[in-house]
ChimeraX commands (.cxc) that place a marker at each C-alpha (Angstrom):
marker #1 position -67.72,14.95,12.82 radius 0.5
marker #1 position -67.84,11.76,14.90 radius 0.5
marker #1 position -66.29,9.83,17.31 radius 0.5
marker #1 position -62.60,10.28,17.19 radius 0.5
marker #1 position -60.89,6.54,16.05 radius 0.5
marker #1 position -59.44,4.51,19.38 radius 0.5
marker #1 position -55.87,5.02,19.52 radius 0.5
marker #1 position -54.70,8.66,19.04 radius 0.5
marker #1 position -51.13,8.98,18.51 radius 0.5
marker #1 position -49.07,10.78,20.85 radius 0.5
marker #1 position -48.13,14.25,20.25 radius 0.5
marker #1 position -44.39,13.41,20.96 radius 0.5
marker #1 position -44.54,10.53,19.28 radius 0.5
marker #1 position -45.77,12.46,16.11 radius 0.5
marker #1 position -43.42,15.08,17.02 radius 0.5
marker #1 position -40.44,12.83,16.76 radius 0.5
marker #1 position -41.83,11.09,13.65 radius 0.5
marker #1 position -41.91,14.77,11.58 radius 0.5
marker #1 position -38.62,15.61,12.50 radius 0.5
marker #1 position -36.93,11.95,11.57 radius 0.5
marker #1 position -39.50,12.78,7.98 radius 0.5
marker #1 position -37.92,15.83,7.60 radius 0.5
marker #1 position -34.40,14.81,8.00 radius 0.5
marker #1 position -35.00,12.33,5.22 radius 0.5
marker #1 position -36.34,14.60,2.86 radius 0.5
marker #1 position -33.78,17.26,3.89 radius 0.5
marker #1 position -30.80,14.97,2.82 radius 0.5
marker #1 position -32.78,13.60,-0.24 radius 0.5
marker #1 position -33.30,17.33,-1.45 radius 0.5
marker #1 position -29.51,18.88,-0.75 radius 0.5
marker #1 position -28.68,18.98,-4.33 radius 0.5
marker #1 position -31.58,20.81,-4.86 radius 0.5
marker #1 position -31.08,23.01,-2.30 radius 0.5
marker #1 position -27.80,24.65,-2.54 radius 0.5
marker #1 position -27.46,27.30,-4.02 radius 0.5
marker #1 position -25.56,27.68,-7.50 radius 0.5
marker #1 position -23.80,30.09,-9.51 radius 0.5
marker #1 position -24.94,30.78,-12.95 radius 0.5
marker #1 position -23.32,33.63,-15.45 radius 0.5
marker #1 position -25.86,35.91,-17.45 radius 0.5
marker #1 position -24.75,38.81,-20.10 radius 0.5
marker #1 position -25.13,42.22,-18.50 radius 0.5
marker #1 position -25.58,44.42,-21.53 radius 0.5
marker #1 position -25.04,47.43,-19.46 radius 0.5
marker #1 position -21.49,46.82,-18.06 radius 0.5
marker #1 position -20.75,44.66,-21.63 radius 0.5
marker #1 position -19.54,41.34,-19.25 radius 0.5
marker #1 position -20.85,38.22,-17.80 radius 0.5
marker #1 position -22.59,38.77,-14.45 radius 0.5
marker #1 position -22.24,35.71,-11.74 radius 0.5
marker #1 position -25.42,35.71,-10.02 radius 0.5
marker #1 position -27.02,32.75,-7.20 radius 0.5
marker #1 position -29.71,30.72,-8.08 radius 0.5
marker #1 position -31.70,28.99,-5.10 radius 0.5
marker #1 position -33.41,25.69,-6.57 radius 0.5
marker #1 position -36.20,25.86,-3.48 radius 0.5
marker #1 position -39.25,25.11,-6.14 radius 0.5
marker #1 position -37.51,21.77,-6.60 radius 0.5
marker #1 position -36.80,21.13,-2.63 radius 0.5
marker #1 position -40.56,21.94,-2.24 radius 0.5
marker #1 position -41.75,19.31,-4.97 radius 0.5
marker #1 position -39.87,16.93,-3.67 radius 0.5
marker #1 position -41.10,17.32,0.04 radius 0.5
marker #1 position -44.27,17.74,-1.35 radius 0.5
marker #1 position -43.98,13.93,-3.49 radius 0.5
marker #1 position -42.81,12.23,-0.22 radius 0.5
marker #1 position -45.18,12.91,2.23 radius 0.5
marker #1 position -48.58,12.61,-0.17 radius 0.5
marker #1 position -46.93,9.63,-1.93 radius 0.5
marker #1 position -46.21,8.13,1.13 radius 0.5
marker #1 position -49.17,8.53,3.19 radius 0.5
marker #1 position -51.53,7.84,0.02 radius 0.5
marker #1 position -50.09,4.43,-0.73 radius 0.5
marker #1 position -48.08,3.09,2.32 radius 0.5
marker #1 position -50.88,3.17,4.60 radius 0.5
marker #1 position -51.04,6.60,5.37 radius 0.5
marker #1 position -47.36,6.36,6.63 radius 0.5
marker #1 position -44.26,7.99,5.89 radius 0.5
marker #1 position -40.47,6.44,6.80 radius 0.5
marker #1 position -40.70,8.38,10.13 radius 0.5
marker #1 position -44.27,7.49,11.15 radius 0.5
marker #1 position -43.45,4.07,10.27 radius 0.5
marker #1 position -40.75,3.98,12.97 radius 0.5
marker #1 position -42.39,5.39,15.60 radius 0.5
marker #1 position -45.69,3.28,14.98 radius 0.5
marker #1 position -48.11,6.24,13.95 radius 0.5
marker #1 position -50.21,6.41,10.95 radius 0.5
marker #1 position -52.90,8.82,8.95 radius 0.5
marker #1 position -56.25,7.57,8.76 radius 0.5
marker #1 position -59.64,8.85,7.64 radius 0.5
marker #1 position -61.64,10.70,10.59 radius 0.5
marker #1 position -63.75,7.31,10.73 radius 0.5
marker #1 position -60.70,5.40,10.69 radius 0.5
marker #1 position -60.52,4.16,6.94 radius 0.5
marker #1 position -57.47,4.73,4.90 radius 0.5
marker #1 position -56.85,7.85,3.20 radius 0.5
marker #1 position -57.18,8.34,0.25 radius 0.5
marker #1 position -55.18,9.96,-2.50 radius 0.5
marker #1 position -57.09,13.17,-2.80 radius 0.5
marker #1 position -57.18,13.66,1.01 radius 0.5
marker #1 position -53.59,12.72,1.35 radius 0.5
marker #1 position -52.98,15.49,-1.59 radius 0.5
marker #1 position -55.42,17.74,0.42 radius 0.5
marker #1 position -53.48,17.31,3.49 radius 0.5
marker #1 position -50.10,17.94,2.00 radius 0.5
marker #1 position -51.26,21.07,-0.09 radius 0.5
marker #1 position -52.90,22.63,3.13 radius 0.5
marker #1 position -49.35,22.00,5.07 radius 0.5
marker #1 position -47.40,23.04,2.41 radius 0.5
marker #1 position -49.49,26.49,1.81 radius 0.5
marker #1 position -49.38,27.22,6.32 radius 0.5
marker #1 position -45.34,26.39,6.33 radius 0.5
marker #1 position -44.94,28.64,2.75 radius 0.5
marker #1 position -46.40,31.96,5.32 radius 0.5
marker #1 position -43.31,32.61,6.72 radius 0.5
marker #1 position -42.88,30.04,10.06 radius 0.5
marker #1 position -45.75,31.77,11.28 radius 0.5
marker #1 position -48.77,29.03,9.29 radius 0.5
marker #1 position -46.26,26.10,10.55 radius 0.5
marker #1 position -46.22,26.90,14.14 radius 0.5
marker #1 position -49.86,27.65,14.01 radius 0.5
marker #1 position -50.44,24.48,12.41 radius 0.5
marker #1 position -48.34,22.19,14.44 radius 0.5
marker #1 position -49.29,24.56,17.69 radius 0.5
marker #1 position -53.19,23.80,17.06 radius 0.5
marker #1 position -52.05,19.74,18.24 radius 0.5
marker #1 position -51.62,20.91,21.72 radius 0.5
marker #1 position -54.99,22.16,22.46 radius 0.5
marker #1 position -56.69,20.03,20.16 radius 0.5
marker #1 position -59.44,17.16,22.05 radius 0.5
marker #1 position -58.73,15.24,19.05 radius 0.5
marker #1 position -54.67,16.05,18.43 radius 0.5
marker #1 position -55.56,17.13,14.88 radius 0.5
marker #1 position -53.41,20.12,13.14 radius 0.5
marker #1 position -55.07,22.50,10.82 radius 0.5
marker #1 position -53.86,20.14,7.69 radius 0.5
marker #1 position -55.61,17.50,9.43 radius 0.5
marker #1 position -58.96,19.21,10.33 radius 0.5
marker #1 position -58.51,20.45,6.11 radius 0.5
marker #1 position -58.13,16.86,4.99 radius 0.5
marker #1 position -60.79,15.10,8.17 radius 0.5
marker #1 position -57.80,12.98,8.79 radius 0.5
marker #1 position -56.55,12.14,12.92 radius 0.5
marker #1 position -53.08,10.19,13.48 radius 0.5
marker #1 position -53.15,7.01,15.45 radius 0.5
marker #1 position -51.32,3.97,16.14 radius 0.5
marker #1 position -50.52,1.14,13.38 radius 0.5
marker link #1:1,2 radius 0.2
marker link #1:2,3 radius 0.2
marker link #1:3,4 radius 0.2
marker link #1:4,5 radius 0.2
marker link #1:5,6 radius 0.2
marker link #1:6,7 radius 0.2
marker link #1:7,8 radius 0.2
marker link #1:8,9 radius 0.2
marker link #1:9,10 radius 0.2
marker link #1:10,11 radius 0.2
marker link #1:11,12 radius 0.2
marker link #1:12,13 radius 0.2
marker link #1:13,14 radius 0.2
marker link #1:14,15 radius 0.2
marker link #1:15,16 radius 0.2
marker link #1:16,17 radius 0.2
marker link #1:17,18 radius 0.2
marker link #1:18,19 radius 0.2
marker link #1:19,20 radius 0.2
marker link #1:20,21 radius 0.2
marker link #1:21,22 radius 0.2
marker link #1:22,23 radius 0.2
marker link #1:23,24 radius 0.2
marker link #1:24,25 radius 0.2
marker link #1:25,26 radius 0.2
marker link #1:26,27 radius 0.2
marker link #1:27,28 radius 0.2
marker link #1:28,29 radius 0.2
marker link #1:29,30 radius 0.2
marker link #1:30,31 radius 0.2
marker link #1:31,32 radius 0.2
marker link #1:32,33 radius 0.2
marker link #1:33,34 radius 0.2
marker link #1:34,35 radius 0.2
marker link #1:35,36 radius 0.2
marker link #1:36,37 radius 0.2
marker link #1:37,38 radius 0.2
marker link #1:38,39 radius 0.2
marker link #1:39,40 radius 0.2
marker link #1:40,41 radius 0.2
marker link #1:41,42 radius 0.2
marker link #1:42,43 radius 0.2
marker link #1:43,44 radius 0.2
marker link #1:44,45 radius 0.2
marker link #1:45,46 radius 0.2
marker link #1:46,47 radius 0.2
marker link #1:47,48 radius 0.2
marker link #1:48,49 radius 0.2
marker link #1:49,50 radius 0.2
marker link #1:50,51 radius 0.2
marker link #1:51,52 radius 0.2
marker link #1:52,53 radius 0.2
marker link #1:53,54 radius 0.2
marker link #1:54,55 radius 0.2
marker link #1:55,56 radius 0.2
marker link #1:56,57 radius 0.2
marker link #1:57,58 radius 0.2
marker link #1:58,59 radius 0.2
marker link #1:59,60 radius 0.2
marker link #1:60,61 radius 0.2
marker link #1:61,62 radius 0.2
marker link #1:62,63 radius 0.2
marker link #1:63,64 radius 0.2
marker link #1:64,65 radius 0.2
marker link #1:65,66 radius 0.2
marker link #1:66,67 radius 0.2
marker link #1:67,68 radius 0.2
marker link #1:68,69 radius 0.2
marker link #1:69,70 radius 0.2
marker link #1:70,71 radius 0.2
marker link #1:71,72 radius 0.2
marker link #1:72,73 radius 0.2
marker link #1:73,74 radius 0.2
marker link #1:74,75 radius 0.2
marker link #1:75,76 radius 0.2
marker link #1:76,77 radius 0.2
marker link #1:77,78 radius 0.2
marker link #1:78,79 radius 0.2
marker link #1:79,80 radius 0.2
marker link #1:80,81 radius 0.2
marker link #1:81,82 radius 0.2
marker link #1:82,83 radius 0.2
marker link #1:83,84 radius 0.2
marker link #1:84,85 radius 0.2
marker link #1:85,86 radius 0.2
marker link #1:86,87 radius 0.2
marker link #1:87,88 radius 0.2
marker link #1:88,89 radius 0.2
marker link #1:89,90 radius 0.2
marker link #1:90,91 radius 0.2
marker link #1:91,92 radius 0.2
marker link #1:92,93 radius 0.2
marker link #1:93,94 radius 0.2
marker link #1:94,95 radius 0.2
marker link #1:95,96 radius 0.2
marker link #1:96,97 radius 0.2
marker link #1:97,98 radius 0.2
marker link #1:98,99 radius 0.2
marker link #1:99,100 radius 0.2
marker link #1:100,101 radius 0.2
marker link #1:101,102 radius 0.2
marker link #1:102,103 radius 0.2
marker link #1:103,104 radius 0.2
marker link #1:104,105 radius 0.2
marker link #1:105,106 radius 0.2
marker link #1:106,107 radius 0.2
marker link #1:107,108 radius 0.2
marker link #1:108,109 radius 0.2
marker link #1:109,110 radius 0.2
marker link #1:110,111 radius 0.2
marker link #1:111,112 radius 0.2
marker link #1:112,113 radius 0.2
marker link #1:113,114 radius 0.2
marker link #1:114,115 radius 0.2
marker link #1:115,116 radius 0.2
marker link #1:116,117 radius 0.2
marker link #1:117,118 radius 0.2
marker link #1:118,119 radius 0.2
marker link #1:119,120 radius 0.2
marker link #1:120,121 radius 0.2
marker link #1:121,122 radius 0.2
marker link #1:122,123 radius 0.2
marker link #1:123,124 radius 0.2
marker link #1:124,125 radius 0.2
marker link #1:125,126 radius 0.2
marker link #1:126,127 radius 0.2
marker link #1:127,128 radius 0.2
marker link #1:128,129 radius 0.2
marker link #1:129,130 radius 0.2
marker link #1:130,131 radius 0.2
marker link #1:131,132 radius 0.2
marker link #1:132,133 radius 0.2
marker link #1:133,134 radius 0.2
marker link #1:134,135 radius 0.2
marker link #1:135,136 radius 0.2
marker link #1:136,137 radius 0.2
marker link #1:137,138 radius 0.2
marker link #1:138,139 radius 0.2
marker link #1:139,140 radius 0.2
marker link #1:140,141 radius 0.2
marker link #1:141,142 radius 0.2
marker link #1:142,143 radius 0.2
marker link #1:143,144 radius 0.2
marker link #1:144,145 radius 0.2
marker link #1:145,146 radius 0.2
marker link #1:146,147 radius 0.2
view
């Protein structure tokens, strides 16, 4: 395991960088988001159907492509972390690499997928944590510190 690098970011700090992160990808995905009306032939009632189509595999990509693109090759920062003077590093303090940043991402993107539920038990392990590591971060041996 080691020695946890000097520097641990704060939790609100991090907090505060997620939610600006968020934002950004929230606005970036809205076209993908909304939901859209497409027409299919109903062969039963001999008429076109209207029916809503939600575009959420593309909102997830997307989220998916900013954060591990991000933290893989802008030294393990994203827009928000950037701000707010946090970054991702290696448990041993080395930059992360594109694997781990994928690793990270996927492990996130699997908790927040199980219905609010994996996200606050993700994001809720930071509290109690000695080292201020969430589940995606003990998954990918990354910590968050200061840049």
């Amino acid at each position: 395991m080691g020695l946890p690098p000097p520097g641990l970011a704060g939790r609100w700090r991090r907090l505060f960088a997620g939610v600006l992160d968020w934002l950004i990808v929230s606005v970036a995905a809205a076209p993908f988001s909304w939901t859209s009306l497409e027409y299919a032939w109903d062969g039963d009632r001999g008429a076109w159907e209207r029916y809503p189509v939600e575009h959420a595999f593309l909102t997830a990509l997307l989220a998916f492509l900013y954060f591990w693109l991000l933290h893989a090759f802008w030294n393990g920062q994203t827009l928000g972390k950037k701000l707010f003077g946090i970054r991702v590093v290696s448990e041993y303090d080395r930059r992360i690499g594109v694997g781990q940043a994928a690793v990270r991402q996927a492990v996130m993107s699997v908790l927040s997928w199980l219905c609010c539920v994996g996200s606050l038990l993700d994001l809720g392990w930071i509290l109690f944590d000695p080292r201020k590591q969430a589940l995606h971060d003990k998954a990918a041996r990354t910590v968050v510190v200061n840049a």
